[in-house]
N, CA, C and O atoms as CSV, one atom per row, in Angstrom:
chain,resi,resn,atom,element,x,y,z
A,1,UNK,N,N,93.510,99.429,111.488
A,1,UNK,CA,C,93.616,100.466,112.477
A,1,UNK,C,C,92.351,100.411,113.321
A,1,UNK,O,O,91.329,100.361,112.636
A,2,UNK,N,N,92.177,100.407,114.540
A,2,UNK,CA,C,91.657,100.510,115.822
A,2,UNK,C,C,90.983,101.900,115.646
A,2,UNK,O,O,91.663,102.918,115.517
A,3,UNK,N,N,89.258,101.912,115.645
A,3,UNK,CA,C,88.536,103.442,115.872
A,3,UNK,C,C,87.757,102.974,116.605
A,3,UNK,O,O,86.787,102.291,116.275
A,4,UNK,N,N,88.081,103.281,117.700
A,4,UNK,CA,C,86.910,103.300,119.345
A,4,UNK,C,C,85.712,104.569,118.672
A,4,UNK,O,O,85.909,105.737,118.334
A,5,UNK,N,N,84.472,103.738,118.674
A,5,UNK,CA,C,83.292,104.957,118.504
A,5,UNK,C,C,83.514,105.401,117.248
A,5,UNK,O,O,83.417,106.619,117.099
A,6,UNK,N,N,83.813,104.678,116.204
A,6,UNK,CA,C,83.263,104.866,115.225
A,6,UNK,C,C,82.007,104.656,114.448
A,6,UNK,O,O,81.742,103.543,113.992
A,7,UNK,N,N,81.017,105.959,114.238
A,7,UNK,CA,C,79.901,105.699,114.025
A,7,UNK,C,C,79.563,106.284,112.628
A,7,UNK,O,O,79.392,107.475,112.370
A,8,UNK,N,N,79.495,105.174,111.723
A,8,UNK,CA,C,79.255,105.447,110.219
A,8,UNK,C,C,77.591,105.080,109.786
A,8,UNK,O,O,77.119,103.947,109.688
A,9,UNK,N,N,76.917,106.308,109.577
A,9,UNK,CA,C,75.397,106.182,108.771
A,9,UNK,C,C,75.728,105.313,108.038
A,9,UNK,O,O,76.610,105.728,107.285
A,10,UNK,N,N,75.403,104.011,107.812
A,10,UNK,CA,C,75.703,103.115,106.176
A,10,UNK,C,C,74.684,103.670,105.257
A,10,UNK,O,O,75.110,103.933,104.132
A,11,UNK,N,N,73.411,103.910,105.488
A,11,UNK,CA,C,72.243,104.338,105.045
A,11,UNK,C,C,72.838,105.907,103.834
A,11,UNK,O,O,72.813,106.019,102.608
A,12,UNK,N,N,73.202,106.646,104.692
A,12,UNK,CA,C,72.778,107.968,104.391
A,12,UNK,C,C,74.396,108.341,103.647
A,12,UNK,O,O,74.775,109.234,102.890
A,13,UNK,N,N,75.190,106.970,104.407
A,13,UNK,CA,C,76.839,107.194,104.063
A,13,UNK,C,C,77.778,108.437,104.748
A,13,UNK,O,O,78.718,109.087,104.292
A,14,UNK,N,N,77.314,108.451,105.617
A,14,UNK,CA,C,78.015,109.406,106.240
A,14,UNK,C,C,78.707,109.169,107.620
A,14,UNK,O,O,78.391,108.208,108.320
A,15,UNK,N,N,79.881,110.285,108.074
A,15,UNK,CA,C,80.097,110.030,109.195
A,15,UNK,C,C,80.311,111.740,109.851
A,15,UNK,O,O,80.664,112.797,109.328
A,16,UNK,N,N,79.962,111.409,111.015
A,16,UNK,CA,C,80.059,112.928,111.713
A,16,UNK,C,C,81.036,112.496,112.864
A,16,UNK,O,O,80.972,111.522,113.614
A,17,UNK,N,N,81.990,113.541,112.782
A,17,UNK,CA,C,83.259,114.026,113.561
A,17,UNK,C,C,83.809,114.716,113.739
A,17,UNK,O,O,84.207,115.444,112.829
A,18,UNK,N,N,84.127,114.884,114.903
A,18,UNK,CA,C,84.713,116.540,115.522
A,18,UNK,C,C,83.527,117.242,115.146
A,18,UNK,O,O,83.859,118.375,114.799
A,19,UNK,N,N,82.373,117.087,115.065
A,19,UNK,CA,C,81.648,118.692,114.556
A,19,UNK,C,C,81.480,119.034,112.853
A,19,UNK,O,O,81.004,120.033,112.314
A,20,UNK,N,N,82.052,117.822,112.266
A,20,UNK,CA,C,82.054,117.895,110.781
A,20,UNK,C,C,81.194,116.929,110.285
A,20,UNK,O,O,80.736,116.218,111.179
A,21,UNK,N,N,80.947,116.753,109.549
A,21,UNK,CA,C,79.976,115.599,108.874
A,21,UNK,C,C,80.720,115.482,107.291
A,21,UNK,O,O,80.864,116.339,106.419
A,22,UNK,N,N,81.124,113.998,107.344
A,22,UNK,CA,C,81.870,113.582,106.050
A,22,UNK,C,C,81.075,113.074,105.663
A,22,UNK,O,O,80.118,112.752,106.368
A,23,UNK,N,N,81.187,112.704,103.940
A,23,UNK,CA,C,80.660,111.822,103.624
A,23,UNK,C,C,81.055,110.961,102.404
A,23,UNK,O,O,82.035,111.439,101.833
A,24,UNK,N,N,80.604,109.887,101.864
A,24,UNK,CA,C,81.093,108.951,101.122
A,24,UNK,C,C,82.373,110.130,100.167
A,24,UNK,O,O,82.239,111.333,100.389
A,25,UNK,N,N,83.406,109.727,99.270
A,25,UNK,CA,C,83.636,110.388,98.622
A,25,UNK,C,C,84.241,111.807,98.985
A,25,UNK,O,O,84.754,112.495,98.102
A,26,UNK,N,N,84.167,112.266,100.410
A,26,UNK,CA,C,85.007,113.080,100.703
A,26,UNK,C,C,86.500,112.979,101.287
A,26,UNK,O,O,86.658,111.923,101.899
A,27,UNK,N,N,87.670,113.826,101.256
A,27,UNK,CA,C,88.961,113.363,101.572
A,27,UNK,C,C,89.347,113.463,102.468
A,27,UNK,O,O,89.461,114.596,102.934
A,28,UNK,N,N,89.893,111.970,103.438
A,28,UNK,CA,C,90.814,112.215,104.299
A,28,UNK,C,C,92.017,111.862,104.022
A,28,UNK,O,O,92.391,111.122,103.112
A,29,UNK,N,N,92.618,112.385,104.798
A,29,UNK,CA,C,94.308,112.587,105.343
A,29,UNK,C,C,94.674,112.094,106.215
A,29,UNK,O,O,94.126,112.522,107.232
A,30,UNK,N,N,95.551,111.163,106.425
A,30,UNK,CA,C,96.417,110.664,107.628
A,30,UNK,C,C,98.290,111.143,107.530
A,30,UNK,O,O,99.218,111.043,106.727
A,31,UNK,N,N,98.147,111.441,108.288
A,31,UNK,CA,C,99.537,112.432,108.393
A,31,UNK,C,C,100.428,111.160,109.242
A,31,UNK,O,O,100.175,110.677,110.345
A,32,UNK,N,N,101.736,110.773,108.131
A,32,UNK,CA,C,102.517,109.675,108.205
A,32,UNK,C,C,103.158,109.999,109.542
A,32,UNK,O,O,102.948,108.997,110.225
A,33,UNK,N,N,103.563,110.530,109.978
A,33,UNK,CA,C,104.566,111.052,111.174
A,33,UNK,C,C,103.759,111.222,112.174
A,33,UNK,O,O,104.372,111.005,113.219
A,34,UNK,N,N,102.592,111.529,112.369
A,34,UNK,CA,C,101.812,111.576,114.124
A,34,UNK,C,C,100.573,110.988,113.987
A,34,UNK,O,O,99.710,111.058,114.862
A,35,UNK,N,N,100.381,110.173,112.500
A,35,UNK,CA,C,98.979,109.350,113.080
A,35,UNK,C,C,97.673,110.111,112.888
A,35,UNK,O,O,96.536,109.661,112.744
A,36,UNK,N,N,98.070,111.268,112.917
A,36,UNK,CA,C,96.353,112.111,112.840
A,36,UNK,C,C,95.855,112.098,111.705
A,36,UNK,O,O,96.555,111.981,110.700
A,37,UNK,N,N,93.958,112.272,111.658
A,37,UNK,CA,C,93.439,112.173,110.743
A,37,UNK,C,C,93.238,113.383,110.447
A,37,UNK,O,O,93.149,114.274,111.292
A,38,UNK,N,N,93.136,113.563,109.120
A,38,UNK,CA,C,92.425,115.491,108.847
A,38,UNK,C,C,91.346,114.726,107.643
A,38,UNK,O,O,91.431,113.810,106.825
A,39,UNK,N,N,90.232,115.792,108.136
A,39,UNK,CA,C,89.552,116.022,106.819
A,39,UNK,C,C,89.678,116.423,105.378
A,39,UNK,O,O,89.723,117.653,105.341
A,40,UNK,N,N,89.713,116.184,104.825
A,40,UNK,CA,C,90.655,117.206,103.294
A,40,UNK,C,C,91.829,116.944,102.671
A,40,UNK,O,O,92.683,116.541,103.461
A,41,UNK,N,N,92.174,117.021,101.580
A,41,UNK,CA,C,93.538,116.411,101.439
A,41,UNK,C,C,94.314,117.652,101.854
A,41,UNK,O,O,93.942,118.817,101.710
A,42,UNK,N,N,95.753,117.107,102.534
A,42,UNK,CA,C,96.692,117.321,102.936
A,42,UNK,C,C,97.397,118.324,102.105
A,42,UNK,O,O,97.457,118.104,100.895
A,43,UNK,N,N,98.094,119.704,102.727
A,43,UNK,CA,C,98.756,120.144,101.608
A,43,UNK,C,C,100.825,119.474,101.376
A,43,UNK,O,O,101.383,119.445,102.472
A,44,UNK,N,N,101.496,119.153,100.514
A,44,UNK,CA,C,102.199,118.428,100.197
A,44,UNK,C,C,103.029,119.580,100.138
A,44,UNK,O,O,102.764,120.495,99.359
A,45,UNK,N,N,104.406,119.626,101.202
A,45,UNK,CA,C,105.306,120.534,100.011
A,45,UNK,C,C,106.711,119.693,99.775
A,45,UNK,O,O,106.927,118.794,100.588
A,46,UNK,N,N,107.594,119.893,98.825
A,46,UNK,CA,C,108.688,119.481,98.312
A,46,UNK,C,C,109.709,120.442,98.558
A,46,UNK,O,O,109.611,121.565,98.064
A,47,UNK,N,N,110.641,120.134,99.240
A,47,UNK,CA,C,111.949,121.015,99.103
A,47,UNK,C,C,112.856,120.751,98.373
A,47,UNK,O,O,113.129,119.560,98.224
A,48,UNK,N,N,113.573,121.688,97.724
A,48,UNK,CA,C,114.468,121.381,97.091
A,48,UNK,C,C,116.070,121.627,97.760
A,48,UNK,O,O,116.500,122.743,98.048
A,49,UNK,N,N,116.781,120.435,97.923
A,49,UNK,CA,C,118.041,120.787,98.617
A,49,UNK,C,C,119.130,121.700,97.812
A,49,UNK,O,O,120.114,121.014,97.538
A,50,UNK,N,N,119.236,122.974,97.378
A,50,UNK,CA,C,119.736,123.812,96.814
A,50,UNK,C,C,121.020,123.908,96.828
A,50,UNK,O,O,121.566,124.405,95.844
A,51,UNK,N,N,122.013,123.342,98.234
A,51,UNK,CA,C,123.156,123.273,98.916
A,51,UNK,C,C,123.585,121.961,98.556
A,51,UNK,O,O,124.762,121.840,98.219
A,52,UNK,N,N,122.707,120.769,98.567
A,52,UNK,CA,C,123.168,119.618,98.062
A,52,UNK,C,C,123.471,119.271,96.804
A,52,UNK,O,O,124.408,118.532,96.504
A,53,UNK,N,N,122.252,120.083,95.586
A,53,UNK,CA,C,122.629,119.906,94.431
A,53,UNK,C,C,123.670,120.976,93.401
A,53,UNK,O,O,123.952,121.110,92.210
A,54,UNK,N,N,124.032,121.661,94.870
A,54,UNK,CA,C,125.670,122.488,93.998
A,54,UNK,C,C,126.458,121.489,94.548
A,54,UNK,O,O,127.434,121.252,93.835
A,55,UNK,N,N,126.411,120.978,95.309
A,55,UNK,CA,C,127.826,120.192,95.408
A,55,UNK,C,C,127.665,118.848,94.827
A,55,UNK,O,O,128.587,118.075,95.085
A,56,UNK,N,N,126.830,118.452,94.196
A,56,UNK,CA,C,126.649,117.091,93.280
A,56,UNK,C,C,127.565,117.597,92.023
A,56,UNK,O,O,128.569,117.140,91.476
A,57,UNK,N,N,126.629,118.926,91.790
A,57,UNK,CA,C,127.234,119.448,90.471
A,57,UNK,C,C,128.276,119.707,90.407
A,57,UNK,O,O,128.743,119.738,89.268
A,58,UNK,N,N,128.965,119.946,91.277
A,58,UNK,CA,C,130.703,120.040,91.195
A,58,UNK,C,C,131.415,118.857,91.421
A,58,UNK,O,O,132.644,118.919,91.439
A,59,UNK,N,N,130.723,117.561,91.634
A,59,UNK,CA,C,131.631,116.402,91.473
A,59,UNK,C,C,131.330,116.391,90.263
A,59,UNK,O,O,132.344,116.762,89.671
A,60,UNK,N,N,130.490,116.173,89.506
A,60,UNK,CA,C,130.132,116.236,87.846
A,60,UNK,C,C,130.841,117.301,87.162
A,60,UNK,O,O,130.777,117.118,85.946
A,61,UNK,N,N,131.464,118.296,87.458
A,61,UNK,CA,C,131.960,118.638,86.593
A,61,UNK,C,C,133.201,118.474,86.899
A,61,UNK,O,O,134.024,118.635,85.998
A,62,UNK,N,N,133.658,118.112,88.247
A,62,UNK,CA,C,135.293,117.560,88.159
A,62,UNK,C,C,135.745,115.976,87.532
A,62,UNK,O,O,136.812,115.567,87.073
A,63,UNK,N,N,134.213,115.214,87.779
A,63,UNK,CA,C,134.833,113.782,87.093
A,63,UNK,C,C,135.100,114.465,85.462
A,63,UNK,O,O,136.166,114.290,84.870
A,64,UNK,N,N,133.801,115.354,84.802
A,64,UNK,CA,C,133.709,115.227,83.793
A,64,UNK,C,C,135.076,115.640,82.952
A,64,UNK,O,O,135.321,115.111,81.867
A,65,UNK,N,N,136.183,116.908,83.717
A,65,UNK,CA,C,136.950,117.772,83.503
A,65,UNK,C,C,138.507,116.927,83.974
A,65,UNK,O,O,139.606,117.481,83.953
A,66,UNK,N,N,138.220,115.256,84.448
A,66,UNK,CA,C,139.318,114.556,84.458
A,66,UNK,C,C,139.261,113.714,83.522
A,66,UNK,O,O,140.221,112.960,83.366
A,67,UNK,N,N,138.418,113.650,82.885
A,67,UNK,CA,C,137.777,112.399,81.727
A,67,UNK,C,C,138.283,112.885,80.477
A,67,UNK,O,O,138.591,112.081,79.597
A,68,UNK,N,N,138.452,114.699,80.236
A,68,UNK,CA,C,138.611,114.887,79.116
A,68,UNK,C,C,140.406,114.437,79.145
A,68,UNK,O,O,141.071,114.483,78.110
């Protein structure tokens, strides 16, 4: 990946950006869908498809209820 003006202390291990100052060992984030960097890890959420897994469950219980 391409960083125009990236300026990393090797010395001191640090880098200052946006107004923040990172350093070795601290977390970034790249956010898969627009490319941006964040400082910090990312918060992650999981949905659960609630609508999809009633209707799984009702093919499972109709194969299961033709089987007997």
């Amino acid at each position: 990946m391409a960083w125009p003006g990236l300026d990393i202390d090797l010395i001191r291990r640090q880098w200052p950006i946006a107004g923040a100052l990172l350093s070795e060992g601290d977390f970034l984030s790249q956010d898969g869908n627009t490319a941006t960097v964040h400082a910090g890890p990312l918060v992650t959420m999981t949905e659960r498809p609630i609508q999809a897994l009633a209707v799984t469950a009702g093919w499972r219980r109709t194969e299961t209820s033709q089987t007997l």
